[in-house]
N, C-alpha and C positions, 0 to 999 in steps of 0.2 A: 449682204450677198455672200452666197457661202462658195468659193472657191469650190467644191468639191463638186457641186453641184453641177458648177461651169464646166468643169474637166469631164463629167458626162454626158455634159447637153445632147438632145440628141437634135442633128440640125433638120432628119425630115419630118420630124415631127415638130419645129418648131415655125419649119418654113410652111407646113401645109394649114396649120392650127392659127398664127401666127402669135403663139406665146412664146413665152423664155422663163423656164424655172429659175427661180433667184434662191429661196432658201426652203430646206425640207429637213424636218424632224420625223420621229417614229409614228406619229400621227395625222401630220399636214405638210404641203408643199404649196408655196407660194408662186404663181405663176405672174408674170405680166403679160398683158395680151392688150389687143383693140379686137372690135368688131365679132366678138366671139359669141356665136347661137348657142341657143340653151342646147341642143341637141349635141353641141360640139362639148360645152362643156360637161355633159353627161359622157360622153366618149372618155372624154381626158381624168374623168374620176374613173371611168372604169381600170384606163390604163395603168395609174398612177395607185390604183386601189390606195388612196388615201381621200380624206378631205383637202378638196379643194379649194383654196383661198387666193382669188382671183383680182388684182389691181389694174383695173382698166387705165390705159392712156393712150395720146394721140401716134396718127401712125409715125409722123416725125421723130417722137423720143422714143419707141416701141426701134426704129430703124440703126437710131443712135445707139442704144444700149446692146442692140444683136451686134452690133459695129464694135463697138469695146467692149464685148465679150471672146468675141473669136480672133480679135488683138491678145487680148490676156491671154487667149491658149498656147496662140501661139508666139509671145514676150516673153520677157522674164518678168519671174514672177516678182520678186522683190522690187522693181521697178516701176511694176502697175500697181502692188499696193502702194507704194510712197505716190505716186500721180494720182490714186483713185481720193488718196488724203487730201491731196491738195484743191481738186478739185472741190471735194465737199468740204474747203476750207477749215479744215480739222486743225487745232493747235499740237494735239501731240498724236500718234500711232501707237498702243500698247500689244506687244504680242507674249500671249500669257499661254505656256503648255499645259496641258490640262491629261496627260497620259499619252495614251496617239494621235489625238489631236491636238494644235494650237489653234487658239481664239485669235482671232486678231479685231480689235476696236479701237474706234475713231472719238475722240474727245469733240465734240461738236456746239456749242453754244456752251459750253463748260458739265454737257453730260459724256459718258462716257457709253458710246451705243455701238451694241456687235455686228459687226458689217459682214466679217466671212469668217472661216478656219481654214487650214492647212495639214495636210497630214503629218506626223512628226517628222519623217523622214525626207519629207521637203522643205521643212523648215529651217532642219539640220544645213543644207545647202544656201537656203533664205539667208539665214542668220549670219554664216562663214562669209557669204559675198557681202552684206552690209557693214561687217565688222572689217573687211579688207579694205572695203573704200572710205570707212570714215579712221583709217590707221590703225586700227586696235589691235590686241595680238590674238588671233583666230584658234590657235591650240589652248589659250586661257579660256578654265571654262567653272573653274574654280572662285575667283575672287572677281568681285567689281569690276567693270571698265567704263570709261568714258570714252569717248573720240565724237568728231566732229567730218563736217562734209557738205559739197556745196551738187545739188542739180540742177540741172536746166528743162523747166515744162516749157511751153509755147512761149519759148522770147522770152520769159523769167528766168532767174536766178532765184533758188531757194536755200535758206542755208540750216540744213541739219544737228543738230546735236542729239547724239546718241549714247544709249547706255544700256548696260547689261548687269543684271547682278542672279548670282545662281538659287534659283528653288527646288524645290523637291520636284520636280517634275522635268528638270532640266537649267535652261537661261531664258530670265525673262527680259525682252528686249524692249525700251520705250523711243520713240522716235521725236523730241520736237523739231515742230517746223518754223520757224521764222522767216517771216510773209518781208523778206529786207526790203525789194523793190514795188513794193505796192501798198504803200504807207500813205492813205489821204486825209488821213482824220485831221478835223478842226474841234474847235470847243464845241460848236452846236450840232455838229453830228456823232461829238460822242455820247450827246444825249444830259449837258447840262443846261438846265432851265437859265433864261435869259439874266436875270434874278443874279445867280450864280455864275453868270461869266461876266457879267459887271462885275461883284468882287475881286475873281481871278486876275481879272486884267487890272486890276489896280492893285493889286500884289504884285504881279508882272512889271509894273509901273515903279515900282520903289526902284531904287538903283539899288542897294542893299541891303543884308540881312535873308534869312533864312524861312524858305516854303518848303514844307513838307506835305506827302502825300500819304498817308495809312491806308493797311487795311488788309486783307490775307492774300497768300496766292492766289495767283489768276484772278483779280479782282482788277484787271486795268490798268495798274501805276502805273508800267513803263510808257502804254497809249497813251496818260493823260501826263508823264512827263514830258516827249519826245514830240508832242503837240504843242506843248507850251514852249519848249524852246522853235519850234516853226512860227510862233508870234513874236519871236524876239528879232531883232535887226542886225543878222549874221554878217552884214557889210561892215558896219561899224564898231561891232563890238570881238574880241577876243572870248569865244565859246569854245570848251574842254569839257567833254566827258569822261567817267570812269565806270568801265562797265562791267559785267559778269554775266553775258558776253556782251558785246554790241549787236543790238538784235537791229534796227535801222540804221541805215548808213543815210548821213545828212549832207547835205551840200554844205560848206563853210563852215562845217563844226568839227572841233577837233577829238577826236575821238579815240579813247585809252580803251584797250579791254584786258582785261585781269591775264599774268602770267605766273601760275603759281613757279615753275623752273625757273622764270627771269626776276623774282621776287617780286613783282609788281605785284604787292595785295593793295585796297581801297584805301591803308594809312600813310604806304611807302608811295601810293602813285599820288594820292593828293598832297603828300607835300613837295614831291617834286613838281606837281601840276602849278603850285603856289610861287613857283621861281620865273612862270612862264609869263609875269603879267597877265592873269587873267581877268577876263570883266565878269564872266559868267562861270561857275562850274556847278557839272552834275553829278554828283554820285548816286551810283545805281541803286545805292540802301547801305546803311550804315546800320551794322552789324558790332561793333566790338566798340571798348569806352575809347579808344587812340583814335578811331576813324571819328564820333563824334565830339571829341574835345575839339578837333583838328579843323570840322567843319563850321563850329559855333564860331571859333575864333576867328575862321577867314570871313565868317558873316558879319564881323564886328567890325574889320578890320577892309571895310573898303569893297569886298565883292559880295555879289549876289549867290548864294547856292540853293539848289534843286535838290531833293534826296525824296528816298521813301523807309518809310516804317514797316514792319510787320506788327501791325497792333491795330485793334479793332475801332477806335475812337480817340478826337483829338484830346479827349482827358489822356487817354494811356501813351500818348506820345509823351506829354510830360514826365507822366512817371516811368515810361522810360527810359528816356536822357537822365534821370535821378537815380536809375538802378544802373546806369550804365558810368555815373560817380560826374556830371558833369551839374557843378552848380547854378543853386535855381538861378540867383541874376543873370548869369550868363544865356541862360534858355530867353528870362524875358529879357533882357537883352538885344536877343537874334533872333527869336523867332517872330515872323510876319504874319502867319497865316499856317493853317493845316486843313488839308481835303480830306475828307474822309470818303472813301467811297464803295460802290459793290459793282454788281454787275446783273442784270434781270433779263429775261428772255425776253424777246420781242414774238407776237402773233405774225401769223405771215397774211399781210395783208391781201394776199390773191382768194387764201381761203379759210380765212376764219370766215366764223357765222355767231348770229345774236344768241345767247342763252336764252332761251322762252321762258325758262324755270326759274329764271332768278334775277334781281335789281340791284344796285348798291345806292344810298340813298337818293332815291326815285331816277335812277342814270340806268339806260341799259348796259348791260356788261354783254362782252365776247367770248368764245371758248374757242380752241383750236381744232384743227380740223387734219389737213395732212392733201397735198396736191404734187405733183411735179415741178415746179417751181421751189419747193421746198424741201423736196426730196423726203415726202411724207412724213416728213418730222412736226411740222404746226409753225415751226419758227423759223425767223429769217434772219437773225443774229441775235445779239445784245447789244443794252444801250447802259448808261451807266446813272447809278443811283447815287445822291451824294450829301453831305453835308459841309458845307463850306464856312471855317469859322475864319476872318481876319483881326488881328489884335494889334493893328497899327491903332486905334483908339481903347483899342480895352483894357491897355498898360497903364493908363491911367491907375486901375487898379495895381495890390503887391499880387505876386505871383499865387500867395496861399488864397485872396480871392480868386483868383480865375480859376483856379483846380477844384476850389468846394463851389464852384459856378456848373454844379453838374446839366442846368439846360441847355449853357452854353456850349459847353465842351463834348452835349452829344448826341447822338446821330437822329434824334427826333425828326428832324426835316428828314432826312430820307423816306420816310414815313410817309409826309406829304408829295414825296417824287413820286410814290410807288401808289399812292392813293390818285394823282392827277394822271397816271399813265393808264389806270386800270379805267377811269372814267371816258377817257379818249377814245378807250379800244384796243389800248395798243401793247395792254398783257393780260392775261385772264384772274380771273378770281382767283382759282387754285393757286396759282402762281406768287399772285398778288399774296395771299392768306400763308403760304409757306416761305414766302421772305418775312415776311411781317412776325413772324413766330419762332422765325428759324433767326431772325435780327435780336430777339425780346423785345418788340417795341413796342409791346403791347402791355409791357409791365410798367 
């Protein structure tokens, strides 16, 4: 939706027509409308002397969106875009200046898709009030900043972190959102096959020793950490986290988030964490060789810990806790298990439709389509794709077999998630074929 757009609506031409221009380039302008005769729409091309591209929907969301648009006029602006995010459950807000205009896009199923712009010199203002409310200093326009901030949508609490860093074009501003009080995931709705949450829960089941999660940003871990300890029994056990930040707030779990001023980093808080009697601890990812010596040893020594990796396969966890200087017994030792995981788009099951043109062996396959419901994107979220190795029996083996055990230790079953999801229906082929290739799993 282009902001600029909206600031010129024209409303008797929207109330007699019954469209709403959303977005126009030097060529086209995209209207939405209901009930609109060819004759009407020959009108609105002459008016508009562009092409016409016209998205029919019902009169109810057609009433909805005239409704939060002529809110935005007359809102602030900063305010609607951070709700308009929320709404279309965006994880982060990027506002990128581009000369006299800003872009502003919504990170959405982990694509990054242009919703509106801004003119520079409202942005200018944008910018100043968002950087006031999350503490930043508003005349720094020169170096980095971070600050942080909490708003309130219908009855939510959402909590912000924010950032700024200078380009040629001015400050480019990134907004994440963390969804704190609306956190329902379980294992089978984050999308792990049956199969694979029997393992997990019998990793879950050890008293202790050490589970880790891999895999890149935005790939999931914190959901499929913060899940797993909701299966643990917060009554009975002493649960401590260490975070960067705390993105869910849990009932009965004690929860540490990082203070670089109070020196609380992930080495200094888990070993004060370790003085606490604890039965459970999480670290949010273990980054540096002292935060993993530190976490091997309390997995050895009687507790249970949760962490995550930045590394693509349970092979390269090994190697690196090896490049991070903690030796191999120690690793098999402690380690219990490693998830490997990603994350794939889901079809929006209101309106996807069958591919005529094409089969996957002899299964019909689906392609995306784009509805109101989905906010003509195709997709209705993500689910997660994974590979789940447990080595409570594979220790059997030395540690140098399980590392040159390259099937074991890699993500080939994801392969098979993303081949059983595409026959379902429930991702398309393109999708399917650009994780598959964008993974190697094909090699």
């Amino acid at each position: 939706m282009d902001l600029n757009v909206i600031h010129g609506l024209n409303k008797e031409i929207s109330d007699k027509y019954n469209v709403i221009p959303v977005k126009e380039d030097e060529k086209n302008i995209t209207l939405l409308g209901y009930n609109i005769k060819e004759d009407e729409l020959d009108y609105l091309k002459f008016i508009y002397r562009k092409k016409v591209i016209l998205r029919e929907v019902s009169e109810e969301n057609f009433k909805e969106v005239k409704n939060m648009i002529f809110t935005f006029r007359e809102g602030n602006t900063e305010d609607n875009i951070i709700f308009k995010g929320i709404e279309d459950n965006a994880s982060d807000i990027h506002f990128e200046p581009q000369g006299e205009w800003v872009n502003i896009r919504h990170r959405i199923n982990g694509t990054l898709i242009r919703m509106h712009k801004i003119p520079n010199e409202e942005y200018v203002k944008v910018i100043s009030k968002i950087k006031l409310m999350s503490g930043m200093d508003i005349a720094e326009k020169r170096k980095p900043q971070d600050g942080k901030s909490v708003v309130e949508y219908n009855g939510k609490k959402y909590d912000l972190r924010v950032s700024t860093i200078p380009v040629i074009n001015g400050e480019k501003l990134v907004i994440r959102i963390l969804y704190c009080d609306n956190f329902n995931y379980n294992l089978e709705n984050l999308g792990f096959t049956e199969e694979k949450i029997q393992i997990i829960r019998k990793m879950i089941s050890v008293k202790n020793g050490m589970v880790i999660i891999c895999g890149p940003t935005g790939s999931g871990k914190s959901s499929t950490l913060y899940t797993i300890l909701k299966e643990l029994n917060a009554g009975i056990l002493n649960i401590t986290t260490l975070e960067d930040p705390v993105e869910v707030q849990m009932p009965e779990v004690n929860q540490v988030s990082l203070n670089k001023k109070l020196d609380i980093t992930f080495a200094s808080g888990l070993r004060s964490i370790l003085r606490q009697d604890p039965d459970v601890i999480m670290i949010g990812e273990i980054r540096d060789e002292e935060t993993a010596e530190m976490s091997i040893r309390a997995s050895i020594t009687g507790h249970k810990v949760y962490s995550t990796i930045h590394c693509k396969s349970p092979k390269e966890v090994f190697m690196r806790f090896e490049n991070m200087g903690v030796k191999p017994y120690l690793i098999k030792e402690s380690l219990i298990g490693v998830i490997s995981q990603r994350l794939i788009k889901r079809l929006c099951s209101n309106c996807k439709f069958v591919d005529d043109e094409k089969t996957y062996k002899n299964h019909k396959i689906f392609k995306k389509s784009g509805c109101e419901l989905c906010k003509f994107t195709g997709y209705e979220g993500r689910q997660v794709v994974s590979s789940v190795c447990s080595f409570t029996h594979a220790f059997n083996k030395s540690n140098d077999a399980l590392k040159n055990n390259s099937e074991f230790l890699s993500n080939r079953s994801m392969k098979e998630d993303a081949e059983n999801l595409l026959i379902s229906g429930v991702i398309s082929y393109s999708d399917y074929l650009e994780f598959i290739e964008g993974e190697r799993l094909n090699e």
